[in-house]
C-alpha positions in Angstrom: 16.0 -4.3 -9.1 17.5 -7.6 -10.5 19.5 -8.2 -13.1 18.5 -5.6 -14.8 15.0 -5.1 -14.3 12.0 -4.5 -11.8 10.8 -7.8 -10.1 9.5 -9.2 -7.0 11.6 -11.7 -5.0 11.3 -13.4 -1.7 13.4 -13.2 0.8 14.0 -13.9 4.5 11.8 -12.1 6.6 14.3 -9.7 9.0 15.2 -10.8 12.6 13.5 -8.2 14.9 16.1 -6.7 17.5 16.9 -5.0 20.0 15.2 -1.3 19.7 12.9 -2.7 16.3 9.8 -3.3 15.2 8.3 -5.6 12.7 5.8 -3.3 10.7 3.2 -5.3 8.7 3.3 -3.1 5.9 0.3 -1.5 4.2 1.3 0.8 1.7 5.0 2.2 0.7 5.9 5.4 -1.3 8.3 5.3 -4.7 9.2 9.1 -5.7 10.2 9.3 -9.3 13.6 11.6 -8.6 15.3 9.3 -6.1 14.0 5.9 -7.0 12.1 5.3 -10.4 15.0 7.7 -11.8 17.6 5.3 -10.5 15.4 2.2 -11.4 15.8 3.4 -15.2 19.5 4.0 -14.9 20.2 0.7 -13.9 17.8 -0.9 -16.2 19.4 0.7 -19.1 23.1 0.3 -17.6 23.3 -2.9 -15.8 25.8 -5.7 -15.9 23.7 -8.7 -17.4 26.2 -10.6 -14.9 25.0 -9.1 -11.8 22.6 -11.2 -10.3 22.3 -9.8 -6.7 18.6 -8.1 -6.2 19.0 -4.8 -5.3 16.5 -3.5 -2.7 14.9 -0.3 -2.9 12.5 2.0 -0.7 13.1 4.5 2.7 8.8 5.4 3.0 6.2 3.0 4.2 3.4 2.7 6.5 1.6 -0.4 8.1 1.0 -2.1 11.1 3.2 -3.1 13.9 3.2 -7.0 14.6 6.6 -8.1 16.5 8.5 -5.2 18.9 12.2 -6.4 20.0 13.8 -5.9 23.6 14.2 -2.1 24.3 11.1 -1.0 23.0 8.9 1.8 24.6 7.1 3.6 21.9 5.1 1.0 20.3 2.8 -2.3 20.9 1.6 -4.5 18.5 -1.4 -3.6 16.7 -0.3 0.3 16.5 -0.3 2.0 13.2 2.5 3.8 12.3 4.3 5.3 9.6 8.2 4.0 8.8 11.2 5.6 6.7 14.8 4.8 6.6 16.9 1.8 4.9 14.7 -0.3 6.5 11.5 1.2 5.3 11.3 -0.9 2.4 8.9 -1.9 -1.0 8.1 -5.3 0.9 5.3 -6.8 2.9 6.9 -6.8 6.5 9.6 -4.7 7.1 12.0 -4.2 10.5 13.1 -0.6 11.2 14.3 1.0 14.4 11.7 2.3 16.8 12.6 6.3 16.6 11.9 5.9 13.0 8.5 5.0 13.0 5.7 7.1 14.2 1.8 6.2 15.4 -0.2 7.6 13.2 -3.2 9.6 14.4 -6.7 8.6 14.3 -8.0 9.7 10.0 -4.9 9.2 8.8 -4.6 6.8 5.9 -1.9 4.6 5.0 -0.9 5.8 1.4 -1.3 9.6 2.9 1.6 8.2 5.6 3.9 6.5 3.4 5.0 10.4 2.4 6.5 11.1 6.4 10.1 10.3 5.3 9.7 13.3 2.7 7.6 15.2 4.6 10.2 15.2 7.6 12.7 15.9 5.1 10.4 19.2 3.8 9.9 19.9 7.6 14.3 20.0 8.0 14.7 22.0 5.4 12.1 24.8 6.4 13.6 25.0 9.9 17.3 25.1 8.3 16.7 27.8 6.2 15.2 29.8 9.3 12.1 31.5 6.5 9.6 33.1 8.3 6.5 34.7 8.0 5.8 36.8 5.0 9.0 36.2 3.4 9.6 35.3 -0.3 10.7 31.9 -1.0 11.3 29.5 -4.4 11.4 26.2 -5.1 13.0 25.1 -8.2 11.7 21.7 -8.6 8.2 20.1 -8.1 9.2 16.7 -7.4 7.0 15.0 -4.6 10.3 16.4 -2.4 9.8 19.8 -4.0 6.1 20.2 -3.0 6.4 19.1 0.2 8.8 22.1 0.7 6.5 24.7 -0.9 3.9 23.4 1.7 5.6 23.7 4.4 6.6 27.0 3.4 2.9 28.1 2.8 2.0 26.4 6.1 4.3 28.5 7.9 3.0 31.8 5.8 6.2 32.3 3.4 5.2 33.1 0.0 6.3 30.8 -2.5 6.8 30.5 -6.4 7.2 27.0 -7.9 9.6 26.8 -11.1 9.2 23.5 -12.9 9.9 22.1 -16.9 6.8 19.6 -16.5 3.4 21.1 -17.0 1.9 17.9 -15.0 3.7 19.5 -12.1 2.8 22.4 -12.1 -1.1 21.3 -12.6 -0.5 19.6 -9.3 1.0 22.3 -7.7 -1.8 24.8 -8.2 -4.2 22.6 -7.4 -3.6 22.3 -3.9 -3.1 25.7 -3.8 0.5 26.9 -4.2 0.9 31.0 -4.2 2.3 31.0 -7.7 4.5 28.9 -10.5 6.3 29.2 -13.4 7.9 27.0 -16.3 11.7 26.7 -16.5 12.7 26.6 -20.2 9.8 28.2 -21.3 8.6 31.0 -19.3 11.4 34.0 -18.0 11.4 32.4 -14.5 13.4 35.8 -13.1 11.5 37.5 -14.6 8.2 36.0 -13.5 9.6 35.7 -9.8 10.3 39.4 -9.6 6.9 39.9 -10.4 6.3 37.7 -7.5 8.0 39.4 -4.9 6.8 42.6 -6.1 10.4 43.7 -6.8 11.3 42.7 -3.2 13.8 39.7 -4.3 13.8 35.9 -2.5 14.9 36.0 0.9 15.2 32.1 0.5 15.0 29.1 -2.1 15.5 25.2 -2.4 17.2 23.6 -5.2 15.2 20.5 -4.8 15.9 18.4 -8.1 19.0 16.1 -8.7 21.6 16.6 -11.5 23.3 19.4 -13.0 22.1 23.0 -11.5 24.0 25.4 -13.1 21.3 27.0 -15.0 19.5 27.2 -12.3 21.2 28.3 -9.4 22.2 31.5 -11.6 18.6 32.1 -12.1 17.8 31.5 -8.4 20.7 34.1 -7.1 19.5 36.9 -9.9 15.7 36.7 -8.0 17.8 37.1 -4.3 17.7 40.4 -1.9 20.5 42.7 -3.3 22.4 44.5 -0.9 23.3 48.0 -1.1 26.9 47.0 -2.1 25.3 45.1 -4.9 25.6 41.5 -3.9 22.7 39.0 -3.5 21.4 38.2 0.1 19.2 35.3 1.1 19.4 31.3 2.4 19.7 28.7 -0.8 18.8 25.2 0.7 19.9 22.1 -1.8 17.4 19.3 -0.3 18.2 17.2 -3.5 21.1 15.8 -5.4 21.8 19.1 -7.5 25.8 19.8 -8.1 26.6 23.2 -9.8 29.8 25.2 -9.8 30.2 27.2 -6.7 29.2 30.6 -8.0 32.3 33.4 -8.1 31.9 36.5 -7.1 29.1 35.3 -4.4 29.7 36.9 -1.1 26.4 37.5 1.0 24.8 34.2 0.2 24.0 31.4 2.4 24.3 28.2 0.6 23.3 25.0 2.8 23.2 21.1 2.0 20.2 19.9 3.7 18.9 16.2 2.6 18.1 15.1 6.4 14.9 14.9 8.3 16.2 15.9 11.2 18.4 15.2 14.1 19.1 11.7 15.1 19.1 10.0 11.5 21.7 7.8 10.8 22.6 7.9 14.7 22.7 4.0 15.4 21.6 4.4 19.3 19.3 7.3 19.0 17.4 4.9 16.4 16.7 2.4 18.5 15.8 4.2 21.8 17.9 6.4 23.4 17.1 10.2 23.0 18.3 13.6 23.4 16.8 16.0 25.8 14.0 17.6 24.4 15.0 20.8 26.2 18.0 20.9 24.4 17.2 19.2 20.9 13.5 20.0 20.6 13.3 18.9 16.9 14.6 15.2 16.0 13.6 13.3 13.1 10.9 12.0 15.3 9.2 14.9 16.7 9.3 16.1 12.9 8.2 12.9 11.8 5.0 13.1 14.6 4.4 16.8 13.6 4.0 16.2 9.4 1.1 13.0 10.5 -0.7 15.8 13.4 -1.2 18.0 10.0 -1.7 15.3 7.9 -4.5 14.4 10.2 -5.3 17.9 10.8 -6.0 18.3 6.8 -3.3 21.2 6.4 -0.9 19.1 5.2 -2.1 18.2 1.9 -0.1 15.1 0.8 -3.2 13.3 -1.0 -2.5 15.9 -3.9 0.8 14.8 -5.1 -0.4 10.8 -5.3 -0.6 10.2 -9.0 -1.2 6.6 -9.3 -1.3 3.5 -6.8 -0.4 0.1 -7.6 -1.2 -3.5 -6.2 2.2 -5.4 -5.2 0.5 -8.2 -7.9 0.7 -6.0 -10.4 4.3 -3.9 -9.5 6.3 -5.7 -12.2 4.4 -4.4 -15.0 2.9 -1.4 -13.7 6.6 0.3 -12.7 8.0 -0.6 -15.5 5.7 1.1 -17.3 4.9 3.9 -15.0 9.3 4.8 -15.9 9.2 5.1 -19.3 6.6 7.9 -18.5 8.4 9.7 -15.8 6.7 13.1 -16.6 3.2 11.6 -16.0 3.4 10.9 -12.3 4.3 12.1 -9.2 3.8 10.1 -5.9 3.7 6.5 -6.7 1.8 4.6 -4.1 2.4 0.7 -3.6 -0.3 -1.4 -1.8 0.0 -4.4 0.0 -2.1 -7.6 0.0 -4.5 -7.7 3.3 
């Protein structure tokens, strides 16, 4: 973003340091809740006198062509897939070694770009400890949101999808989700009861940003009740959702969990050092590694949720149209030049 708008700029290409890579990037990965979202904010909101670009992206996949001192995990010529602050929407990009991953032999590019969410769906289903044959929902098919339900599925929980957008929910049931309904339209308890054949959630992820309120009421009246007449169950908040902290709420698990595992945002871990896998068996990168093994393995499918894909020529008028139309798309997937 600069001054106002959506463009392309050059700028210097990052020094590669200790514990880094240079990634010759191939593809990269806008979702419309985190970025296009606050793209069209800032278009409509910002201060013609701000001139200073604004750079945006955390999800990209490419090629590795420089490796700084320090560096174990990667030679040039891997692939590998890339997230973080350093994961940007640019042709070469320099992130820290423990946040890229190879990818495995069949997997494509575009379907890589999606590890940083991916991880982040993978986090979220460890944290909230479902398991198989439980009852789970996930209000909110954003790219984030299906990548939960997937998970979820791929470790045989049961979900139901609740979404406003019809698109969504098309997308949802094509690659197979268990059920879905539409918020706004459709009784969503109602419809979720049915679900768990009167059995209640045992879990749910609020994975949408903004105000909640409505829907975290409607989430806690589908929950376990206990004998004494509260609701039971684990309600993960993966997104940017606020809501009043419901009263009267005693027997409910409610859990922040926008992460993709241990080590992110822990300086040396990023660039090399490790914890014992004995002790901390699930980091961001063994996450990271597991999401491209199913990727590659074709039970992870991330393909579904790509809507449209755009040449870096054409970003500046593509994007800018694509956010006007936020309800048309899903996974945005930005090419490089060769």
């Amino acid at each position: 973003m600069h001054e106002g708008r959506i463009t392309l700029i050059d700028s210097p290409v990052p020094e590669v340091e200790a514990g880094t890579v240079r990634v010759r990037v191939r593809t990269s990965l806008f979702s419309p809740g985190t970025e296009f979202g606050g793209w069209h904010r800032l278009e409509n909101t910002a201060d013609p006198g701000d001139t200073a670009p604004r750079p945006f992206g955390y999800a990209n996949a490419g090629v590795v062509e420089a490796v700084g001192a320090g560096v174990t995990r990667f030679c040039n010529g891997d692939r590998v897939a890339c997230m973080g602050p350093g994961a940007l929407h640019t042709n070469l990009a320099v992130v820290p070694q423990n946040l890229c991953v190879a990818l495995p032999d069949g997997v494509a590019f575009g379907d890589a770009a999606y590890g940083h969410l991916a991880a982040t769906a993978m986090h979220v289903h460890r944290r909230s400890q479902a398991s198989l044959g439980e009852f789970s929902a996930v209000a909110g098919l954003g790219v984030l949101g299906q990548l939960c339900a997937m998970v979820h599925q791929m470790a045989g929980v049961r979900v139901i999808g609740w979404d406003p957008i019809p698109q969504r929910l098309a997308v949802a049931t094509r690659w197979g989700i268990d059920a879905v309904a539409q918020s706004g339209r459709d009784d969503v308890v109602a419809a979720t009861e049915r679900f768990t054949q009167g059995q209640g959630l045992d879990t749910a992820a609020l994975a949408f940003g903004g105000q909640a309120d409505a829907a975290v009421r409607d989430l806690i009246a589908c929950f376990k009740t206990a004998p004494d007449g509260h609701p039971m169950g684990r309600l993960m908040i993966p997104g940017g959702a606020h809501f009043a902290f419901p009263g009267g709420v005693t027997n409910l698990d409610i859990c922040r969990v926008g992460r993709t595992g241990f080590g992110y945002h822990d300086e040396a871990w990023e660039r090399g050092a490790d914890y014992p896998p004995t002790v901390m068996r699930w980091t961001t990168q063994t996450n990271l590694d597991l999401c491209m093994r199913l990727i590659a393995d074709n039970r992870f499918p991330v393909k579904a949720l790509t809507t449209h894909t755009v040449c870096l020529e054409d970003a500046e008028q593509r994007i800018a149209a694509l956010v006007q139309n936020p309800d048309e798309m899903l996974g945005v997937v930005l090419t490089m030049p060769a």
